[in-house]
PANU-325154 format. One line per field, with one value per residue: residue number from 1; residue in one letter; x, y, z of N, C-alpha, C in turn. Coordinates in steps of 0.02 Angstrom, whole numbers. Each point is the difference from the previous one (the first is absolute). Last residue first. Example, Ala and Ser with C-alpha at 12.3 -4.5 7.8 and 13.67 -1.06 7.14 Angstrom:
<sites>
pos	2_1
code	S_A
n.X	642_15
n.Y	-112_-286
n.Z	354_-4
ca.X	42_-45
ca.Y	59_59
ca.Z	3_0
c.X	-39_45
c.Y	55_60
c.Z	37_0
</sites>
This chain:
<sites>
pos	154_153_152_151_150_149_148_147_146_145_144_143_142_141_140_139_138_137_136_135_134_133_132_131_130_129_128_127_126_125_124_123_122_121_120_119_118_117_116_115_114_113_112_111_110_109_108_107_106_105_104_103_102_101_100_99_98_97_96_95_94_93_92_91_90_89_88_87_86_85_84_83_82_81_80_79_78_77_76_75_74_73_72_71_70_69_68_67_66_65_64_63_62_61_60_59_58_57_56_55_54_53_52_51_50_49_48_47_46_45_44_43_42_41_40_39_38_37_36_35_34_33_32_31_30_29_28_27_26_25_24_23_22_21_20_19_18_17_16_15_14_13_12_11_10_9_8_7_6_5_4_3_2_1
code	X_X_X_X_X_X_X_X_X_X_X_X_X_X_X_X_X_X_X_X_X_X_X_X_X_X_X_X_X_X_X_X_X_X_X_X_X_X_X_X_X_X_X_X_X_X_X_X_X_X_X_X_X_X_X_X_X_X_X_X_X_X_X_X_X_X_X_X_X_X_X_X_X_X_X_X_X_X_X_X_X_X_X_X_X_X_X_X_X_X_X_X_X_X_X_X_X_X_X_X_X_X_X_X_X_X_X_X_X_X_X_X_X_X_X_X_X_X_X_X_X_X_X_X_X_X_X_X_X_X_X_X_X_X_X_X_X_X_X_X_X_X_X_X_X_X_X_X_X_X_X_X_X_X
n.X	-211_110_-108_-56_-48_-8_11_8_25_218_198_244_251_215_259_262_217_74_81_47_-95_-110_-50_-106_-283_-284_-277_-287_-210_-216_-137_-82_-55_171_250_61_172_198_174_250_127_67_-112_-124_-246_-48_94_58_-4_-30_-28_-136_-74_-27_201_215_-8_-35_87_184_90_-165_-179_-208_-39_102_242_195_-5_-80_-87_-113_-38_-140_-234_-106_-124_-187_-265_-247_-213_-140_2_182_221_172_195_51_107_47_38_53_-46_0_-90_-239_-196_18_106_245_42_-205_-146_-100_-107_-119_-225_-103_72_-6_-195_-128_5_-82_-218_-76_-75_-137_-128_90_72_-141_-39_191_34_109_139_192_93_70_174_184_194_209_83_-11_-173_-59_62_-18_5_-79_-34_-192_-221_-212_-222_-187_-76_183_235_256_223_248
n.Y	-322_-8_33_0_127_11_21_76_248_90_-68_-75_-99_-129_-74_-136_-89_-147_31_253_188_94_-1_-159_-30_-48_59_-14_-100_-156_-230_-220_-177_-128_81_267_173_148_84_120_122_151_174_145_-20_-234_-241_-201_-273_-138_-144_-82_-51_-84_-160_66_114_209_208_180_224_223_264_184_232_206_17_-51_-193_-129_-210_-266_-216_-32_-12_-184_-140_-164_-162_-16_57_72_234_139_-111_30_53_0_130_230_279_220_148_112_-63_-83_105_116_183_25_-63_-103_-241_-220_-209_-236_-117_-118_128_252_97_-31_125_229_20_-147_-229_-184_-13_-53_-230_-116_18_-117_-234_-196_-175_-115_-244_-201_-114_-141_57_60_138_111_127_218_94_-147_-115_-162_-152_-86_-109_-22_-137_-180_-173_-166_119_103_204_127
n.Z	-640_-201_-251_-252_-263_-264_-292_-192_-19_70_-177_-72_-62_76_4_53_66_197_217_27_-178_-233_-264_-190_-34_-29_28_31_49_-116_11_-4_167_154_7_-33_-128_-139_-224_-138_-218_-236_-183_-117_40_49_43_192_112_235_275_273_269_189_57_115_260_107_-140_-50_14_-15_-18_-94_-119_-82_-15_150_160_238_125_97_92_197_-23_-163_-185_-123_50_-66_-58_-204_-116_52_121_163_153_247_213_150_-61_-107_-277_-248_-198_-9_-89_-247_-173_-109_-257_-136_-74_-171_-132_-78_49_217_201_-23_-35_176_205_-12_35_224_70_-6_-200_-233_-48_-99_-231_-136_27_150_197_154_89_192_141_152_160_169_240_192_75_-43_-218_-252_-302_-210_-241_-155_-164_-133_-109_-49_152_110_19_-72_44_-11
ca.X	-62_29_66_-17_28_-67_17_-14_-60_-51_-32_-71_-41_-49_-46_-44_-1_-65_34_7_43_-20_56_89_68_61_65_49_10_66_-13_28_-66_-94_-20_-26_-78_-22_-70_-34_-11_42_42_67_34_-51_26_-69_46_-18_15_54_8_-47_-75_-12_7_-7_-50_-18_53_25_58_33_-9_-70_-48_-2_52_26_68_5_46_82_9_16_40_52_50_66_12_-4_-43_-68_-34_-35_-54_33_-54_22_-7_49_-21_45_68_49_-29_-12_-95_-15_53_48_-8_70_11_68_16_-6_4_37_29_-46_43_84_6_-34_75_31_-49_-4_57_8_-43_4_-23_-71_2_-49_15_-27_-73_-24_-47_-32_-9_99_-19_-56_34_-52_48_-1_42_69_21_75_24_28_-70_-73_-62_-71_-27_-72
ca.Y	12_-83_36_-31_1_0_-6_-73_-39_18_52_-12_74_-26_76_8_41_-32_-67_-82_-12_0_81_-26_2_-11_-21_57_41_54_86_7_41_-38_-72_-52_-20_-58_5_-72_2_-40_-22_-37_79_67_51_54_61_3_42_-26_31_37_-39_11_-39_-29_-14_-64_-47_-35_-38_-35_-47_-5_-9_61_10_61_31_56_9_-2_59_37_48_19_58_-42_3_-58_-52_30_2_-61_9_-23_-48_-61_-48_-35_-43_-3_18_-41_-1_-77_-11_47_-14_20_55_44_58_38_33_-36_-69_-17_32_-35_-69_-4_32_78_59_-35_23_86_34_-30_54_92_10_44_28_23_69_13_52_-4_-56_22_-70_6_-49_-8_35_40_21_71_-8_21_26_-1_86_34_22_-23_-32_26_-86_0
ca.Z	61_75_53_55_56_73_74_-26_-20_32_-17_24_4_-18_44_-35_-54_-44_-17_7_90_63_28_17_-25_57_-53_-39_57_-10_-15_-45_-61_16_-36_60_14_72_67_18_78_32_79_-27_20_-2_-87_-14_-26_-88_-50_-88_-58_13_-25_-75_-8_62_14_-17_-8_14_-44_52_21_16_-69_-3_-40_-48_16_-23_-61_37_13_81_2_-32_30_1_74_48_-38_34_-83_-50_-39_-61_-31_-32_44_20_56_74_-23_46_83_26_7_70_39_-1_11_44_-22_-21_-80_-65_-13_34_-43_-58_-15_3_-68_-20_9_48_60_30_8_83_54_12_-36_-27_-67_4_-36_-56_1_-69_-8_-53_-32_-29_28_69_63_41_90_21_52_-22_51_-2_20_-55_-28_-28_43_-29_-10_3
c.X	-47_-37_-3_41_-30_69_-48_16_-4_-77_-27_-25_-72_-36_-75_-56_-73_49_-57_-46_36_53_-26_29_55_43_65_43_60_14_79_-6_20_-39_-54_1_-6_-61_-28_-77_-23_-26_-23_39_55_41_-53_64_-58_44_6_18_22_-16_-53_-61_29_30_-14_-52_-2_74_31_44_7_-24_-86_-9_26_7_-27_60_7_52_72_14_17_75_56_29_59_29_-33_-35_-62_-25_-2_-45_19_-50_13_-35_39_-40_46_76_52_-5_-33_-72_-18_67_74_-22_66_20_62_22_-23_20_71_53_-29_17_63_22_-45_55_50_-61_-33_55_-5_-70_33_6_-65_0_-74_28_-36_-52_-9_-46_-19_-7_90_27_-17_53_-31_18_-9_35_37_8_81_47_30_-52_-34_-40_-68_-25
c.Y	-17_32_-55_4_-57_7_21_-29_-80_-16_-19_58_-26_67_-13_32_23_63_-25_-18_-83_-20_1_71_-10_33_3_-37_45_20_12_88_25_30_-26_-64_-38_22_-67_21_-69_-4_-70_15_-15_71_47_46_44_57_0_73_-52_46_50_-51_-31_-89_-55_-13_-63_-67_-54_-42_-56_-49_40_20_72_-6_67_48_51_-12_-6_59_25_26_-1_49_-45_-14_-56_-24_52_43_-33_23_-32_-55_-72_-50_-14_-3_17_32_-44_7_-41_-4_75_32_50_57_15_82_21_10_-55_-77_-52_15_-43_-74_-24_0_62_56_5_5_80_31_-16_12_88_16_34_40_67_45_2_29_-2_-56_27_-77_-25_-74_-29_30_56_-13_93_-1_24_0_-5_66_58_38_-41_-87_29_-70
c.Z	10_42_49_78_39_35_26_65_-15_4_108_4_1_-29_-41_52_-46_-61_-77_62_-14_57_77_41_16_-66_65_-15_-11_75_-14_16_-55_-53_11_-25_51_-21_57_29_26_56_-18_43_-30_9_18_-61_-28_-27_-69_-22_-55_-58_-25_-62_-64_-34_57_13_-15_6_64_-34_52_-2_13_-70_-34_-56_-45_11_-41_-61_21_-11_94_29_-50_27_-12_51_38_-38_42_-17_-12_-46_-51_2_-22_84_65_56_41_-19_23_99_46_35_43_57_6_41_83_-12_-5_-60_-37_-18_1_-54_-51_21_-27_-88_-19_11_83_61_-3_22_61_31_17_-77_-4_-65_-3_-21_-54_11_-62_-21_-56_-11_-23_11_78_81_29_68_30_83_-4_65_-9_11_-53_-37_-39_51_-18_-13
</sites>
């Protein structure tokens, strides 16, 4: 993260469309800007780290293609061509479009051991990676739905 002349952030973000990574502002609100801007559940969701519940999520078996982004700030995240089954209810990925795009934090909440990803532009929750995914990555991104945009190729 860089910090601007006029006091803002930026952060390195790999863009699907142009298969370049730039320096983006960080995008930041206030929670009542943020609940004006999300429905209920992604508010819950992606600002309050909540979780919807497994099978629920409109992308859990999805199977068009596209790329998701952030439903906070539109960062592309997640191809569809990395999505896979896992058979969590949830969508579940193999890697993210870029590893610029995401960070990850050790999450103890609930006394669990977990990694939680976030958007690196707005900081939204978007769920938790684990070590029990497909090769060649081994790893299985679990993504709440609510914190995701489909951006289909059609």
């Amino acid at each position: 993260m860089e910090q601007t002349a006029d006091g803002t952030h930026s952060v390195p973000i790999f863009s699907v469309a142009t298969g370049r990574i730039d320096m983006v502002e960080m995008v930041v609100h206030t929670d009542a800007e943020w609940q004006r801007l999300l429905t209920e559940d992604q508010f819950r969701v992606a600002r309050k780290k909540g979780t919807e519940p497994a099978g629920t999520g409109i992308y859990a078996h999805c199977e068009a293609k596209g790329i998701y982004t952030c439903v906070c700030c539109g960062t592309d995240l997640f191809s569809s061509a990395k999505k896979f089954e896992s058979g969590t209810g949830w969508p579940s990925f193999s890697a993210p479009v870029a590893e610029t795009n995401v960070h990850r934090v050790q999450d103890t909440s609930f006394g669990m051991n977990r990694t939680e990803v976030l958007c690196s532009r707005c900081n939204a929750h978007l769920g938790h990676v684990f070590d029990d995914g497909p090769a060649p990555t081994h790893q299985r991104y679990c993504m709440n739905s609510a914190s995701l945009r489909l951006v289909r190729d059609d």
